[in-house]
C-alpha positions in Angstrom: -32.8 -2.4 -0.9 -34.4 0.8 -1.5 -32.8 1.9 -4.3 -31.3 1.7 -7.9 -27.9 1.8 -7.8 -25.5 4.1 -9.6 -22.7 2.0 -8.7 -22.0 -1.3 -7.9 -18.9 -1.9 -6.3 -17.5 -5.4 -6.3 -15.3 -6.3 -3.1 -15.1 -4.8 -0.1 -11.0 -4.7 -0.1 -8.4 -1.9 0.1 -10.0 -0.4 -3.4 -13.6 -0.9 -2.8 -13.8 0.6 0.5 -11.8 3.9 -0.8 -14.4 3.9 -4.2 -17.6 3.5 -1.4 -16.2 6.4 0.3 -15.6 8.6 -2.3 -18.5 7.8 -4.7 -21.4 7.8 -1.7 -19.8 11.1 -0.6 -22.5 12.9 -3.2 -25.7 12.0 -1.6 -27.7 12.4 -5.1 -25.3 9.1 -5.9 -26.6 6.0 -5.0 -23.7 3.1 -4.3 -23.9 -0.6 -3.4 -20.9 -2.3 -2.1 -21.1 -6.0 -2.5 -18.4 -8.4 -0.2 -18.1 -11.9 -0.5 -16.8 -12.5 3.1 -18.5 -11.2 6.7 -18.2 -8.2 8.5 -14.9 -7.0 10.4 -16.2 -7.5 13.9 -14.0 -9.5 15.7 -11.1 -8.1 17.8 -8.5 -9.3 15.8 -9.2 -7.1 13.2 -8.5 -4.2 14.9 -5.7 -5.4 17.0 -2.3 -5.4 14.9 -1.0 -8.1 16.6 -4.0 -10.2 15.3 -2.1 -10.5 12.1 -0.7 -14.1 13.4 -3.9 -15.8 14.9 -5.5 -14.6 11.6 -2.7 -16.4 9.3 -2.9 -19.7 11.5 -6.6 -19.5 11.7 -7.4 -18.9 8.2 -10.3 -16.6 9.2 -11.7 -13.9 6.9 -9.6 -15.4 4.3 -10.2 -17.1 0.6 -7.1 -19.9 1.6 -6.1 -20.1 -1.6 -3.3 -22.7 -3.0 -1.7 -22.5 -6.3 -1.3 -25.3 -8.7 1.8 -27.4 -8.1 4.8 -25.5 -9.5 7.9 -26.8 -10.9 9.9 -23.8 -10.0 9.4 -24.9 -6.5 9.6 -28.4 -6.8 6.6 -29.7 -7.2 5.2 -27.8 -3.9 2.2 -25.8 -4.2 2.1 -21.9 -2.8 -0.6 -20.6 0.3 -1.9 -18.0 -1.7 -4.1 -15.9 1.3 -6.4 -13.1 0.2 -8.6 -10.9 2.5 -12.4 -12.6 2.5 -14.1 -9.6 4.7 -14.9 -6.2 5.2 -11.2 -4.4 4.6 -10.2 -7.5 2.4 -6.3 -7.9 2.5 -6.1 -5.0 4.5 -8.0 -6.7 7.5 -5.5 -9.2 7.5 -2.1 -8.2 6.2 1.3 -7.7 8.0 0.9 -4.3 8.2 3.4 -3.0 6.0 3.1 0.7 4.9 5.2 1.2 1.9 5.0 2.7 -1.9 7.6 0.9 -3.8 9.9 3.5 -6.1 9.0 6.7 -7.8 10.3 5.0 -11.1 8.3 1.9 -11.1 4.7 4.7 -11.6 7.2 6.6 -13.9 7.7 3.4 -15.8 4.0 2.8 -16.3 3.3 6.5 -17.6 7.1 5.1 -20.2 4.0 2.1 -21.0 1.3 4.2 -22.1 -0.7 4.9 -19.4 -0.9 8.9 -19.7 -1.4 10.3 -15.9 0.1 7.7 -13.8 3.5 9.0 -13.3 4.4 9.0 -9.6 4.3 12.9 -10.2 0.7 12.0 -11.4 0.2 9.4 -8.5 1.9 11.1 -5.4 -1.4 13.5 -4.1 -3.3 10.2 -4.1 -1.1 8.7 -2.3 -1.0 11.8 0.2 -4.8 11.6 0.2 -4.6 8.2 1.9 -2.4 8.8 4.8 -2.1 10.7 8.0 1.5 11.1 9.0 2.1 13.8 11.4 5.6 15.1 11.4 5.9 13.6 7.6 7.7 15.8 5.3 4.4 17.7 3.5 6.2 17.8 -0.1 5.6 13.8 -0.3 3.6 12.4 2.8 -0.1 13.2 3.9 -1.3 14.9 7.3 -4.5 14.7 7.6 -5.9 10.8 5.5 -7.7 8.5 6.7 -5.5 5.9 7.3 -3.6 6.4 9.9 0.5 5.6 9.8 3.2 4.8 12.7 7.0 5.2 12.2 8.4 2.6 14.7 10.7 4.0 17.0 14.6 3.2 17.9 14.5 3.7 20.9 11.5 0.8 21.3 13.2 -1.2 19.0 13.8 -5.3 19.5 17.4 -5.7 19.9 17.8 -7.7 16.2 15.7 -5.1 14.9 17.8 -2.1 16.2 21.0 -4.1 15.1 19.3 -4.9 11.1 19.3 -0.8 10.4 22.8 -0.8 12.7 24.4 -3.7 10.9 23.3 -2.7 7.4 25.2 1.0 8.0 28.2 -0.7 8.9 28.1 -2.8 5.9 28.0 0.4 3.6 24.3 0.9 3.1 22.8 4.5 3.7 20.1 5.3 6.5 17.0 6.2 5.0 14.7 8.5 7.2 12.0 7.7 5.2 11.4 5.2 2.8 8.2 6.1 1.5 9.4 9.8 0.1 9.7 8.8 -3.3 13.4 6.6 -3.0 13.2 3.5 -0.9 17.2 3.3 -0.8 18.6 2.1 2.6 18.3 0.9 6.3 14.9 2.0 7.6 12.4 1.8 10.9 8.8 0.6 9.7 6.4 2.1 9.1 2.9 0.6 10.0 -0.5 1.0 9.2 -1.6 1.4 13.1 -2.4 4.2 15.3 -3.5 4.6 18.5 -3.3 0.6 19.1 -5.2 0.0 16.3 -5.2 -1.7 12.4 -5.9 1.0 10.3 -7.8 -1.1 7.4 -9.3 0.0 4.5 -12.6 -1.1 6.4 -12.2 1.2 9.8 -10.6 4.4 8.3 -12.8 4.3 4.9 -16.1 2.2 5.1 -17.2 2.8 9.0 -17.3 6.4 9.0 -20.0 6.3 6.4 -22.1 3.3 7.0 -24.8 5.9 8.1 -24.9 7.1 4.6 -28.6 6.2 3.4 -27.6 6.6 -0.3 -24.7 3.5 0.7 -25.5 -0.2 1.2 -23.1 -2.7 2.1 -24.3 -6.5 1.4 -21.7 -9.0 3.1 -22.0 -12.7 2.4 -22.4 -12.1 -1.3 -20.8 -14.2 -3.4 -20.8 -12.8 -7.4 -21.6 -15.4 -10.0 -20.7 -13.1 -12.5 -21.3 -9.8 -14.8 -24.0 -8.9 -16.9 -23.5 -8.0 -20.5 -25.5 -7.1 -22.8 -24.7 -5.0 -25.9 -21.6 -4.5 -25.1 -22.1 -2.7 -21.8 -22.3 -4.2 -18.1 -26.1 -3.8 -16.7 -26.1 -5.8 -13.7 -24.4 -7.7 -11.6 -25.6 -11.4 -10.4 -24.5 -12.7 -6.8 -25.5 -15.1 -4.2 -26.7 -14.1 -1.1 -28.2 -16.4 2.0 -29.1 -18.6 -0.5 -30.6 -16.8 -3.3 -29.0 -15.7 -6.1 -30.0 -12.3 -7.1 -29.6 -9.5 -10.1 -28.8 -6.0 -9.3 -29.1 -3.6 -12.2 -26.6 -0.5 -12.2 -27.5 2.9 -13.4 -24.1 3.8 -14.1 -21.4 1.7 -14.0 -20.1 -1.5 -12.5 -16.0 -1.5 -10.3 -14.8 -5.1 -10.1 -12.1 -4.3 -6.8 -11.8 -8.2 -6.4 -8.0 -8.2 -6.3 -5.2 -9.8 -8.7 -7.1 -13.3 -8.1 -11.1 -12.6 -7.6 -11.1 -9.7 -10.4 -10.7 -11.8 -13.5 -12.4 -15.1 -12.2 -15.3 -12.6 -12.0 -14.7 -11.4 -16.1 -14.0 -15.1 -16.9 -17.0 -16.1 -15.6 -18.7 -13.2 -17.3 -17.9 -14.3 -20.9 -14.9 -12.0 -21.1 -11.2 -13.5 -21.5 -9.7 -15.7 -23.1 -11.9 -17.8 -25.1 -9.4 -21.1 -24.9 -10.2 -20.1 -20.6 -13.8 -20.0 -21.0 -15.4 -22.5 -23.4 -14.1 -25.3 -22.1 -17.0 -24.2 -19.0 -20.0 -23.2 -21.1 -19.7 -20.0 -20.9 -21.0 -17.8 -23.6 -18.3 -15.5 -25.0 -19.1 -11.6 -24.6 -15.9 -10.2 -25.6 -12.6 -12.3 -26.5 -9.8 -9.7 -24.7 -6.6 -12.3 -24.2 -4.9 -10.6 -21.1 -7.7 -11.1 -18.7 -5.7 -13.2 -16.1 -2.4 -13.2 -17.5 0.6 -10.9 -16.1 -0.1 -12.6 -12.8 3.2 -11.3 -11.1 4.0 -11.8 -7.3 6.6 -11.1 -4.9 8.4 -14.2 -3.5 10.8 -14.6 -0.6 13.8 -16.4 1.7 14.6 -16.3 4.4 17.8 -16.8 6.2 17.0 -17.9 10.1 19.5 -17.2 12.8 19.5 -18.4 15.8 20.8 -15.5 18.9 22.6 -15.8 22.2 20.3 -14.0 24.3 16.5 -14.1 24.4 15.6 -11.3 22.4 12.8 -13.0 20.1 9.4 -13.1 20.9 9.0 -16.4 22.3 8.6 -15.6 25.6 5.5 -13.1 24.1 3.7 -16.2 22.8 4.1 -18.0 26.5 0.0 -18.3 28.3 0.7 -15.9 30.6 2.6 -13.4 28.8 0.0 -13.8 26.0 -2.8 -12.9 29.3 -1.0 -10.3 30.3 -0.8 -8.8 26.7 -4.5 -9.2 25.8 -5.5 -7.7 29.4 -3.2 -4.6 28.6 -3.9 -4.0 25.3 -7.9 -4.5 26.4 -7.6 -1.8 29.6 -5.5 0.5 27.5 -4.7 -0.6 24.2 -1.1 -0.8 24.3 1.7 -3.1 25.1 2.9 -5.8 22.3 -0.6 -6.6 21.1 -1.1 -2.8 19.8 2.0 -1.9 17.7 3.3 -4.2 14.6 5.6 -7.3 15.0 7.9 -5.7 11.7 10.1 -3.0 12.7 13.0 -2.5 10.6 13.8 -3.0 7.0 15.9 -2.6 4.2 15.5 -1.4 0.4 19.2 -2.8 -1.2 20.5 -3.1 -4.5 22.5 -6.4 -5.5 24.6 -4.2 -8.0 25.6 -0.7 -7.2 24.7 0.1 -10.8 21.2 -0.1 -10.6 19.0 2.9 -10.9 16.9 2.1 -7.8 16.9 -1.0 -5.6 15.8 -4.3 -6.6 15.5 -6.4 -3.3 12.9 -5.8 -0.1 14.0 -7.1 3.5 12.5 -7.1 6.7 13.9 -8.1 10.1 11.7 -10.0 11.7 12.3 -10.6 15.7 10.9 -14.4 15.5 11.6 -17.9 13.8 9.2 -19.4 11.3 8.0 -22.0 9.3 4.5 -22.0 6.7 3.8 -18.3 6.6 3.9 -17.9 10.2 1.8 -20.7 11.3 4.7 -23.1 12.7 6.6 -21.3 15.0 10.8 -22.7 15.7 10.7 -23.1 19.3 14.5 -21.5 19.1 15.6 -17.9 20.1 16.7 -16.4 16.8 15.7 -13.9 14.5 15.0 -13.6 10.8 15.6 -11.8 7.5 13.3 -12.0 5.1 14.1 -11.1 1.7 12.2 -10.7 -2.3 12.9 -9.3 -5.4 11.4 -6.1 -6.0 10.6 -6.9 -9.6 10.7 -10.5 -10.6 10.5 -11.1 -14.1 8.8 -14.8 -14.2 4.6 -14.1 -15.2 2.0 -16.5 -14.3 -2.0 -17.0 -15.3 -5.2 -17.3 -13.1 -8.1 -19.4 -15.0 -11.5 -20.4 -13.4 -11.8 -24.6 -13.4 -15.4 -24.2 -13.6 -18.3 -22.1 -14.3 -19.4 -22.3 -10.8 -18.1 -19.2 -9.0 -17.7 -20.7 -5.6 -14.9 -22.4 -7.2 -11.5 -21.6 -6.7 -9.2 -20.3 -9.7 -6.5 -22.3 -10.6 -3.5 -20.0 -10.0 0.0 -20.4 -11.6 2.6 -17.7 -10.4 5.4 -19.8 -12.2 7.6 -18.9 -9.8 11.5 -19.1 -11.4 10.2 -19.3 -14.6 12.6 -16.7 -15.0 16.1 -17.9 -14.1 17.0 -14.4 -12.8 14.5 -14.3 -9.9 16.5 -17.3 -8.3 19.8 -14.8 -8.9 18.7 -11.7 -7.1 17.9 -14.0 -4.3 21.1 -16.2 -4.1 22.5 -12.9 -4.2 20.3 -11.3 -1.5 21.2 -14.2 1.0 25.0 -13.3 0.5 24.2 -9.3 1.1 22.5 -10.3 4.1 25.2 -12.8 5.8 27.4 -9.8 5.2 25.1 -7.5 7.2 24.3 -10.0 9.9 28.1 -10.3 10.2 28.8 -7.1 11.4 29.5 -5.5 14.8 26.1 -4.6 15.1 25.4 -8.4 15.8 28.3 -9.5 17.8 26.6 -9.7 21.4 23.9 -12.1 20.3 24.7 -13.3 17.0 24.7 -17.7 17.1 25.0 -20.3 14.6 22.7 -19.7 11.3 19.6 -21.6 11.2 18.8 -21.6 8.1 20.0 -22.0 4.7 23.2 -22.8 7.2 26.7 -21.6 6.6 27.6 -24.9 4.5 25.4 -23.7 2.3 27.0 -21.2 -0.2 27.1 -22.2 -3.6 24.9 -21.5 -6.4 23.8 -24.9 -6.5 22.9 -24.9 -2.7 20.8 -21.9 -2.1 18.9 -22.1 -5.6 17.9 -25.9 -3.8 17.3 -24.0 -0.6 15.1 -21.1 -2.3 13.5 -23.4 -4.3 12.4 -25.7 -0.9 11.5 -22.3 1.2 10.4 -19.9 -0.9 7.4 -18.3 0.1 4.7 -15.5 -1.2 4.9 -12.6 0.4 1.2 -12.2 -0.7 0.6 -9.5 -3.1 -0.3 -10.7 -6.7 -0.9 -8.1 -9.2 -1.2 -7.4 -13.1 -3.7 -10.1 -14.2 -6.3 -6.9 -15.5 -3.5 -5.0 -16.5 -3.6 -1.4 -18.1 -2.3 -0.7 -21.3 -3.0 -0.6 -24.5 -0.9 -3.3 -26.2 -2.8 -6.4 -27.0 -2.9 -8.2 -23.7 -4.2 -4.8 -21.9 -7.4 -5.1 -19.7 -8.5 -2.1 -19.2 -7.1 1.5 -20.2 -5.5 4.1 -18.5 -9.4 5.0 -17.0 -9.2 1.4 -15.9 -12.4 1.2 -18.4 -12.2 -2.5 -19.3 -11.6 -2.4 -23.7 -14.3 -3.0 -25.9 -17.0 -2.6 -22.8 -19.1 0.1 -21.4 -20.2 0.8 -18.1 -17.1 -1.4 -16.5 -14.0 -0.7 -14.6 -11.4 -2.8 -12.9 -10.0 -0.9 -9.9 -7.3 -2.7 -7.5 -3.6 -4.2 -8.3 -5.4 -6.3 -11.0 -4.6 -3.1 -13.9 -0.7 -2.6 -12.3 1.3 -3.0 -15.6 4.1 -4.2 -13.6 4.6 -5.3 -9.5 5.9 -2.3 -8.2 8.7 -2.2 -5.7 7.2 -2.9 -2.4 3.9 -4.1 -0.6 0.6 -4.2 -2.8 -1.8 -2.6 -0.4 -1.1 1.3 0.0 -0.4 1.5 -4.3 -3.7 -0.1 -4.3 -5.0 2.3 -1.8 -3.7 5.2 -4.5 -5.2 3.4 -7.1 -8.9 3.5 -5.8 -8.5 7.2 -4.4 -7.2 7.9 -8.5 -10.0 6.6 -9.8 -12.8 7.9 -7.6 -11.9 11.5 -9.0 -11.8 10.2 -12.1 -15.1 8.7 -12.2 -16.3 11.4 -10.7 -14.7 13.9 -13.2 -16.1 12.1 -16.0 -19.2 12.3 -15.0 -19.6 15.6 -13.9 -17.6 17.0 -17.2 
């Protein structure tokens, strides 16, 4: 490396790309980007239907598992998180969405002065390019590129989810992402033009030329150097060697809900009951570092259909040939668009200010997170709370960082986190029974129409619950006692050291992680560079 940094960015994920971006943009600004995982060459990457083969494969992926937990019967959850250039955003489902304007309202009600969704909402314009988007709320001209599926292209159960949900009495939404989520809706994807629009390919490859910008993949962080009270350095492993790198300015830990306080753990900041039972030296004793550790987890009901509308006969050798040639010769067909193309944002009680459950139709039978497949035509809905109340913890087991954290969502800790979803499986029956279903609707697969009581379905959630993979809140931003960082994202009672990703959210927000996280980074690029140029 040919120079001292000014930055050091830690993780190459959905925030650390945007903060690359931004922060090399300034060529007097010097900025190294360090990743864990490899580089984002392989095809399925790009390809949105690679989503799948990723999930079974495992590739480019930490593979988490959480500790057992009771709330799921002993089980213990697949926790995936992204392991290469994009990070989650390589990997994920695809899944463009920004929650509610109230939950960034309700942080702003916490404390954190500027992070209204008034405050929010032109970062979150920044990100995106939407043509045809409504200009008051959506962006034109981002970087990251977003698709709308359309009706007319729809999958049959797709189609019939937004039909079926009108005829049960919930409103259309024409866009879910303008500020309130309320309704039946078409997807909307992050892919354009046949390809995955990660954080990696719209943020971090059109600047790689930058000479004032190094990326260093296959580096594992031990942890962060502190010395009178400000972050100097940061030391990581890379082919072999393990290596300081002194920053100039100021150190970004964009390691994600799981990775971000492992790294302060292991850096003498926590909780010291977390950290002395390791060795390690305590810097700075800040209690919420890896608490807060909220997640949204989901059900499913499985139905099987009386035509062959699913996407089995995509996955057949042949068709999956014919797919790869087409989408290789011209990038389109199945392989270039997103496998989720309708949704819903409901309420379980018509007095609630804004909606507290998330379901997606999903044209294809499942089992473990995608990667058993029911060899039976049918069609799913997939449902979570928007805001579950039950709070978890993520604690290194060692002072070694190649370790794993031990991670405990506590899932149902909460009794009311099992309710919304007893009562999101009855909303959906009622949905799935209506005339929008009636050519192709069969016998219920799962939790199975014997199954109605309370009783029943809390044993059936509790069996089949999954993640839907996007932990947040263990760095989160306040100022109450159990705060991280502060509405800067400056971590308390250290210099020189920032948290940026869905770590600092105060609460899970009302919809997938990735695009909030997106907002997040672009926030806090302006204002690191603000407070710096002041």
């Amino acid at each position: 490396m040919n120079f001292t940094p000014d930055y050091i960015i830690v993780g190459a994920g959905s925030a650390g790309c945007v903060l690359a971006n931004r922060l090399s943009a300034d060529p007097a600004v010097n900025v190294v980007l360090l990743e864990a995982g490899g580089k984002d060459s392989n095809l399925l990457y790009r390809m949105p239907a690679g989503f799948f083969p990723l999930m079974k494969s495992g590739k480019g992926n930490w593979n988490y598992e959480s500790i057992a937990q009771t709330g799921l019967g002993g089980r213990t959850m697949y926790f995936p998180r992204g392991k290469v250039l994009g990070g989650s955003s390589s990997i994920n489902g695809l899944v463009v969405s920004r929650g509610n304007a109230g939950d960034y309202d309700h942080w702003a009600d916490l404390g954190n002065e500027n992070w209204s969704y008034a405050d929010c909402l032109p970062y979150f314009k920044k990100v995106e390019r939407m043509p045809g988007g409504n200009p008051a709320q959506r962006g034109l001209d981002g970087p990251v590129g977003v698709t709308v599926t359309p009706m007319d292209s729809m999958n049959p159960s797709s189609r019939a989810w937004i039909d079926g949900g009108v005829q049960a009495g919930h409103p259309f939404n024409k866009d879910m992402n303008g500020g309130d989520p309320h309704g039946m809706a078409q997807m909307q994807g992050n892919y354009a033009d046949g390809l995955r629009q990660s954080a990696s390919a719209c943020y971090l490859k059109p600047v790689l030329s930058r000479p004032n910008l190094n990326v260093i993949t296959d580096a594992l962080v031990k942890r962060v150097v502190v010395s009178d009270g400000r972050a100097t350095a940061v030391e990581n492993v890379h082919r072999g060697r393990t290596q300081r790198l002194a920053a100039r300015r100021e150190i970004l830990l964009c390691g994600g809900a799981i990775n971000s306080p492992q790294v302060l753990q292991l850096s003498g900041i926590g909780d010291p009951a977390d950290l002395t039972p390791h060795g390690i030296e305590l810097k700075l004793p800040l209690l919420g570092v890896g608490k807060n550790l909220k997640d949204h987890i989901a059900i499913a009901v499985k139905q099987r259909s009386t035509k062959p509308y699913s996407l089995l006969a995509d996955l057949k050798p042949m068709a999956m040939i014919s797919a790869l040639s087409k989408y290789l010769l011209f990038r389109s067909g199945p392989t270039s668009v997103g496998a989720l193309e309708a949704w819903g944002h409901l309420k379980t009680s018509p007095d609630l200010a804004y909606p507290d459950l998330q379901i997606y139709s999903v044209p294809i039978m499942y089992n473990d997170h995608g990667r058993d497949i029911i060899q039976e035509e049918g069609f799913m809905a997939v449902m979570n709370g928007c805001r579950p109340r039950s709070a978890g913890t993520v604690k290194i087991q060692s002072a070694d960082a190649s370790v794993a954290p031990a991670i405990d969502p506590q899932y149902f800790t909460d009794p009311d986190d099992l309710r919304v979803l007893r009562d999101a499986i009855r909303l959906t029956r009622k949905i799935i029974a209506q005339p929008a279903y009636d050519d192709f609707r069969g016998i219920e697969y799962g939790p199975g129409s014997h199954c109605d009581d309370d009783q029943g379905l809390d044993q059936y959630i509790r069996q089949h619950a999954n993640s839907l993979y996007h932990p947040v809140g263990t760095c989160k931003m306040g100022s109450d006692d159990m705060a991280v960082v502060d509405a800067q994202l400056r971590v308390h009672g250290v210099q020189g050291l920032r948290v940026v990703d869905a770590s600092i959210m105060p609460e899970i927000i009302s919809g997938n992680t990735n695009f909030p996280t997106m907002m997040i980074a672009e926030k806090a690029a302006d204002m690191i560079i603000s407070g710096v140029t002041a």
